[in-house]
ZAMARGU-4260 file (C-alpha; in steps of 0.2 Angstrom, whole numbers, plus 5000, padded with zeros to 4 digits):
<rodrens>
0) 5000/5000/5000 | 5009/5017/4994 | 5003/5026/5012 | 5012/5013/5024 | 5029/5021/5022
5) 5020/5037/5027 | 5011/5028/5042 | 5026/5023/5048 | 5036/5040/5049 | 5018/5046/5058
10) 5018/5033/5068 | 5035/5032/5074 | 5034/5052/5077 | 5019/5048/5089 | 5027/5036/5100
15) 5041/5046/5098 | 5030/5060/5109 | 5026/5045/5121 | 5040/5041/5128 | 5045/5058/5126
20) 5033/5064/5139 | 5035/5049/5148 | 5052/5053/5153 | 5048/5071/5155 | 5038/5067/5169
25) 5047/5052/5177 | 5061/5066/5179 | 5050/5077/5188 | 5041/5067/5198 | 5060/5060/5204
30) 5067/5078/5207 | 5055/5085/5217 | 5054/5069/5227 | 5061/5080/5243 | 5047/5094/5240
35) 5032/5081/5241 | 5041/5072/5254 | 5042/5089/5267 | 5025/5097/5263 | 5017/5078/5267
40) 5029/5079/5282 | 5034/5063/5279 | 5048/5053/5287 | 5059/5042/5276 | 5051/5026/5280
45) 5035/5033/5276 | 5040/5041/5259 | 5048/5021/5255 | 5028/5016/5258 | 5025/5030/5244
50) 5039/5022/5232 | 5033/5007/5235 | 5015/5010/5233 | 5018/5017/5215 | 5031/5000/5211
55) 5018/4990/5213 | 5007/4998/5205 | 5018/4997/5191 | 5018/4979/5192 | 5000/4979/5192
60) 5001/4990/5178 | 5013/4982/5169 | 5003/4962/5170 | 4984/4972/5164 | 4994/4980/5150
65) 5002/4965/5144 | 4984/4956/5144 | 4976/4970/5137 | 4987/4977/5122 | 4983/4968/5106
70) 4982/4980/5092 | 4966/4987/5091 | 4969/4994/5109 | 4986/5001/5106 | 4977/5020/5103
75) 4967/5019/5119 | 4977/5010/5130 | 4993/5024/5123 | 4981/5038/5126 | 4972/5035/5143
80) 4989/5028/5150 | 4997/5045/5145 | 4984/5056/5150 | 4981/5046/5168 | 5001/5047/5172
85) 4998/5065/5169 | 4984/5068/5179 | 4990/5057/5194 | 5006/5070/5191 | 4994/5082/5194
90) 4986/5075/5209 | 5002/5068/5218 | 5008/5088/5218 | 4990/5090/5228 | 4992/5077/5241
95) 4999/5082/5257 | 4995/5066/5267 | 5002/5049/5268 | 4984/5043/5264 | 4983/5053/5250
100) 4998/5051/5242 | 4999/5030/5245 | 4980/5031/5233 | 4989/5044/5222 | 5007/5033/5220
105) 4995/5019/5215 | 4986/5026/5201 | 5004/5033/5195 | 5010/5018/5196 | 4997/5009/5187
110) 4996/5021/5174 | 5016/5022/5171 | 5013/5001/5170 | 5001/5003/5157 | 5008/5014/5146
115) 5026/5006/5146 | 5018/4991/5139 | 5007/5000/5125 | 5021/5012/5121 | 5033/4997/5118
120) 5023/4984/5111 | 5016/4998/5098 | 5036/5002/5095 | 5039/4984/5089 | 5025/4985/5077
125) 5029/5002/5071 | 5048/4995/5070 | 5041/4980/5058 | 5031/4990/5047 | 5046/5003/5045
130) 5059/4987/5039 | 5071/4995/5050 | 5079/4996/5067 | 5072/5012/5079 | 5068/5002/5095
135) 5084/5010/5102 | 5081/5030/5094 | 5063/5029/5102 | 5070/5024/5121 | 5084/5039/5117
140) 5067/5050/5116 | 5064/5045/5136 | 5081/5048/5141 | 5079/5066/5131 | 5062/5069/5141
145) 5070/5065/5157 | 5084/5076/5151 | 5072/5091/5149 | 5062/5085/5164 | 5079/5083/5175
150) 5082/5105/5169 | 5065/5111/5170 | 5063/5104/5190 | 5083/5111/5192 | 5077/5128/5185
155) 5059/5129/5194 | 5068/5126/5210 | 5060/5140/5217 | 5041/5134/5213 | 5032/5126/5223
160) 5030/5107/5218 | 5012/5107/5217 | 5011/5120/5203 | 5025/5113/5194 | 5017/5097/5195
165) 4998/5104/5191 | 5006/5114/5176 | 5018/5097/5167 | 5003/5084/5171 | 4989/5097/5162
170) 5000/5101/5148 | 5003/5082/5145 | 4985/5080/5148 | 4980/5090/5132 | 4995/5085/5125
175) 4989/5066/5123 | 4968/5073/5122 | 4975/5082/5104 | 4986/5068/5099 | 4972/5054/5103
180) 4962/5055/5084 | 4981/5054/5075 | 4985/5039/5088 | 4972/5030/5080 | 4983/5028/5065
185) 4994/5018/5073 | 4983/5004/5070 | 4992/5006/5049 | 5007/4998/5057 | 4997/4981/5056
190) 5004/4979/5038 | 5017/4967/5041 | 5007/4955/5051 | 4993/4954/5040 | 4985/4937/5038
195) 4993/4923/5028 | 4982/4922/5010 | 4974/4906/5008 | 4985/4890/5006 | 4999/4901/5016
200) 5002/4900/5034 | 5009/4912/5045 | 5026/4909/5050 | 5027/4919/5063 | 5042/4911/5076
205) 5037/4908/5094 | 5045/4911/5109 | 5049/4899/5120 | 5048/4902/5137 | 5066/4899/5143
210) 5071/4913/5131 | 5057/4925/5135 | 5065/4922/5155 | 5081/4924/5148 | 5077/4940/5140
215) 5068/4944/5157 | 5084/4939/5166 | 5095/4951/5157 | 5084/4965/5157 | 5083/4966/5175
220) 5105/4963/5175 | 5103/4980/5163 | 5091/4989/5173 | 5099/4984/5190 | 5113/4995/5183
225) 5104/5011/5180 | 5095/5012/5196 | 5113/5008/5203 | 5117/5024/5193 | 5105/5034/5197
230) 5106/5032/5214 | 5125/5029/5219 | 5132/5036/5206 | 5135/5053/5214 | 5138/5045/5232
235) 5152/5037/5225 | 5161/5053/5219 | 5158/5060/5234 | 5166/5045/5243 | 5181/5050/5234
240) 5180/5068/5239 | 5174/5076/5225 | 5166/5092/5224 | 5145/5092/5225 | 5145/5097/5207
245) 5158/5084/5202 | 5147/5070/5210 | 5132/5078/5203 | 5141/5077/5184 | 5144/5058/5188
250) 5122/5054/5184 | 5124/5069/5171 | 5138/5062/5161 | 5131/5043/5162 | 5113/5050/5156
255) 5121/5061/5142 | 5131/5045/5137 | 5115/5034/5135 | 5104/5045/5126 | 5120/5048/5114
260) 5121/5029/5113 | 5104/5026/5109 | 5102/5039/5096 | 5116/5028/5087 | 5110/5012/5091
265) 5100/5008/5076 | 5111/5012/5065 | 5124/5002/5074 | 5111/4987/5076 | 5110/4987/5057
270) 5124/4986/5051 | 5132/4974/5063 | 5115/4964/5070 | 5109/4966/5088 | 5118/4951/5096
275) 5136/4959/5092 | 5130/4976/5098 | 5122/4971/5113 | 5136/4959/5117 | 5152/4974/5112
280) 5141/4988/5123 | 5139/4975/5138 | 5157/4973/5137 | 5160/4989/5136 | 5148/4995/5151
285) 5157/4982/5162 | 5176/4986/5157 | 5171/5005/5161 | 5162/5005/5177 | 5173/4991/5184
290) 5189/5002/5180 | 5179/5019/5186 | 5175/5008/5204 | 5192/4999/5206 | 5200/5016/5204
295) 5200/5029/5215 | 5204/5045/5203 | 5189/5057/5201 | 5191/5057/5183 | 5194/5041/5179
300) 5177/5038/5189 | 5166/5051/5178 | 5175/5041/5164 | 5169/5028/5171 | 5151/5030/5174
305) 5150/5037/5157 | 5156/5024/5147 | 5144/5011/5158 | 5130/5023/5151 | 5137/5023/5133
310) 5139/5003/5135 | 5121/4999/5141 | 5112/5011/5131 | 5106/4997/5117 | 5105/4984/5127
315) 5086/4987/5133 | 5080/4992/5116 | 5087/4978/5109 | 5079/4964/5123 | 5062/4972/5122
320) 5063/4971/5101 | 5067/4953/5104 | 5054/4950/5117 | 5042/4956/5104 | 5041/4942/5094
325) 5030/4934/5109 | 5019/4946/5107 | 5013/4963/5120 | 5012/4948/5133 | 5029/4945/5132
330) 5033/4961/5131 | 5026/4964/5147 | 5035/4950/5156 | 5051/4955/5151 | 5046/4973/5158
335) 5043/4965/5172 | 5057/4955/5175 | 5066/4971/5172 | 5057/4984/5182 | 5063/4972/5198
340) 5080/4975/5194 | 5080/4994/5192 | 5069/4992/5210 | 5078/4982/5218 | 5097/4984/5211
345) 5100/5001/5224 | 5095/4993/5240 | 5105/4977/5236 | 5121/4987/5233 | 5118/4995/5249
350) 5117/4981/5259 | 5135/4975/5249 | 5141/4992/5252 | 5139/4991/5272 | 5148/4973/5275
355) 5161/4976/5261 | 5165/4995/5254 | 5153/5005/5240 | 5166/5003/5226 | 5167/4982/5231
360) 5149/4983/5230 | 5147/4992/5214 | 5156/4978/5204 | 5141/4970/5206 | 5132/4978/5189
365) 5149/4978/5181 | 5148/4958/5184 | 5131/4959/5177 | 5134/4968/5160 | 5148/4955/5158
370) 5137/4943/5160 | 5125/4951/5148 | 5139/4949/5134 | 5142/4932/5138 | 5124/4928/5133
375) 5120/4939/5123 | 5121/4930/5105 | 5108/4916/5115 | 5094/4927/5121 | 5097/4938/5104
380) 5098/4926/5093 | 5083/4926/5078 | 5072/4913/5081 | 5065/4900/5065 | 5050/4899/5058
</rodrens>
């Protein structure tokens, strides 16, 4: 059909806006975490109850998703999922109670779930009808939106958390309302998996469920890594007496370096196939990190933690275009699988960090990406018909 090419480049713009805004207010939401936490008056246990409330949410998010998103829901499911993780922005700025906030975190949490799963499982279509890899060039669009949400929360310091909140979620709100009638043509990316003529069958490969685990398995290696980042990346410059800015830089650098890396990573995943790229970035990630830990020189730390960026930044976009293949149900597994890791990889390092030492315990997602590489050309691998 002469349109497809055209629905495509539509399409992929869309989602594009999707996991743009996603970020956006992932950033926000995680940089004026302090603010909600001191006009709730809440203690730090209590705020855990908050992040925890919203993580499982996710979960739940996450598992109705994937049993939700076939492909005549993609629009709906893409548009209320935006427009609820918007509106719970809204709302989690109004709360000023821990009863409040735990419903709020909830809903955020379900929403963010939801939309995660529709925004991915709509990017593997759109990827198949456009014949070309842009898995890793739509997750560079996140890590731009948390880029932008990161220096609009730096530079709104001084306003209160609740408008800032109120004015990003109604924005995104009629952002996704006037997008919604376009978002139905992403239904056109259907092309490729258009029933089999008669005589033919379908040879669409399955997904066995020890790769789908495996794919699970080092999604939550890879995400485990960047919540390690985000959360310890700074503490550990600051444990070799750097400067507040200079441990700052560490997350900055590492975020810079994966939205760089993703941006290149179709290309890269073209011309040399996912298996070698994931497996060369893993490499990568672990020699850097493990180097920038082992170390104890500010620089080569910064070095460090951007290369682990650089080195992981295809390594999700690749498992999720495999995962895929199974369908929105696998998708949502492997998301998952993953999400546990990013959950659960800071408080495990801190429980290495207080029986052995911060940089000892920080091999730990070096170890991990290694182990990535190694298996790599498994999980990756295409399967047949």
């Amino acid at each position: 059909m002469k349109t497809a090419p055209l629905t495509a480049r539509r399409s992929r713009g869309l989602l594009t806006g999707y996991f743009l805004g996603l970020g956006v207010v992932m950033a926000i939401w995680g940089a004026r975490m302090p603010a909600v936490q001191q006009a709730a008056h809440l203690s730090t246990a209590h705020l855990a109850l908050v992040l925890l409330a919203a993580a499982l949410g996710m979960v739940a998010g996450l598992q109705a998703g994937g049993r939700l998103a076939q492909p005549a829901l993609f629009p709906a499911l893409l548009t209320s999922g935006a427009a609820g993780l918007a509106v719970c922005l809204a709302l989690l700025g109004q709360c000023d109670s821990l009863p409040s906030l735990l419903t709020a975190a909830l809903a955020f949490g379900i929403a963010h779930g939801v939309l995660d799963v529709a925004v991915n499982s709509a990017a593997v279509r759109c990827q198949n009808a456009a014949g070309r890899p842009i898995m890793s060039s739509l997750h560079a669009a996140y890590s731009i939106g948390a880029l932008v949400g990161a220096v609009l929360a730096a530079v709104t310091a001084h306003t209160a958390h609740n408008t800032l909140f109120l004015a990003t979620g109604l924005a995104l709100t009629c952002a996704a309302l006037a997008a919604a009638p376009a978002t139905r043509s992403l239904n056109g990316t259907d092309q490729p998996d258009a029933p089999a003529g008669p005589g033919q069958s379908e040879a669409r490969p399955a997904l066995s469920s020890g790769k789908l685990w495996l794919l699970g398995a080092l999604a939550a290696s890879c995400l485990l890594g960047e919540g390690a980042a985000a959360d310890w990346a700074a503490v550990h410059l600051h444990s070799l007496d750097a400067s507040t800015a200079v441990s700052a830089a560490a997350f900055a650098l590492y975020s810079a370096a994966m939205a760089t890396g993703r941006l290149t990573g179709d290309r890269l995943t073209t011309a040399f196939g996912a298996p070698s790229v994931v497996r060369a970035g893993a490499l990568l990630a672990a020699a850097g990190l493990a180097t920038g830990v082992v170390t104890a020189n500010t620089p080569l730390a910064l070095a460090g933690w951007a290369l682990f960026g650089l080195g992981l930044s295809i390594t999700v976009p690749c498992l999720i275009t495999a995962a895929g293949v199974g369908g929105p149900r696998a998708v949502a597994t492997v998301a998952v699988t993953g999400y546990l890791g990013l959950l659960a990889g800071p408080a495990l390092i801190g429980a290495l960090a207080t029986v052995t030492t911060l940089s000892t315990a920080l091999l730990l997602p070096a170890l991990l990406a290694a182990a990535v590489a190694a298996l790599a050309h498994r999980a990756l691998e295409k399967p047949t018909p």
